[in-house]
N, C-alpha and C positions, 0 to 999 in steps of 0.2 A: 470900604465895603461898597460892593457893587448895588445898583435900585434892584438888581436880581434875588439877590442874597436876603437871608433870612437873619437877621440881628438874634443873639441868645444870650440870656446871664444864666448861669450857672449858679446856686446856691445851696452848699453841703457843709455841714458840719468837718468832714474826713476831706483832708488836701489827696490822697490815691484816688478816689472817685469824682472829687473834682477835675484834676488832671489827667484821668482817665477819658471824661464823658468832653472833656474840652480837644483830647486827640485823635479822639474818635469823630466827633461833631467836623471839628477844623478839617479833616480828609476828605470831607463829602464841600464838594463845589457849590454848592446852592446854602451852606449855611456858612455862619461867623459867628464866631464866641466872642462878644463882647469883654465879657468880663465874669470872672469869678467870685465869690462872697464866703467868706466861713461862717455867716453869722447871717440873724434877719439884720439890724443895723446896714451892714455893706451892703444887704441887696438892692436895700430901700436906695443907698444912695446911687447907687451905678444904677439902676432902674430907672430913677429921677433922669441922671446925667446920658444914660444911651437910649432910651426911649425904647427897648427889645421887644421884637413880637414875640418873643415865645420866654418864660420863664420857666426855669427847671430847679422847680424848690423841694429841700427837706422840710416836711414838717416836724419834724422834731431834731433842733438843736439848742444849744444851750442860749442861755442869755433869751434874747426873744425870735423867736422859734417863728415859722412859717404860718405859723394859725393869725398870730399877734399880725 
């Protein structure tokens, strides 16, 4: 990742609009999808680990959910 670029985690319940929103994001030169989550658990931890300025969360998915 370039100091340019925009760090982003992804966090969806549904793997099509995760891999949707990560190929669409990925085509634009000023952003970078870090990483993806199915759950609140994964996002917490790739958030911990990439440090992303921008988070792109469901709130509502199972287990613990975007509110939590």
């Amino acid at each position: 990742m370039t100091q340019n670029q925009i760090g982003i985690v992804i966090a969806d319940d549904h793997m099509v609009l995760r891999e949707s929103l990560t190929a669409l994001l990925q085509s634009q030169p000023d952003f970078q999808v870090l990483g993806s989550a199915a759950n609140g658990e994964e996002a917490v931890q790739l958030v911990q680990e990439y440090k992303p300025r921008v988070l792109v969360l469901d709130l509502f998915m199972p287990g613990s959910d975007g509110f939590e």
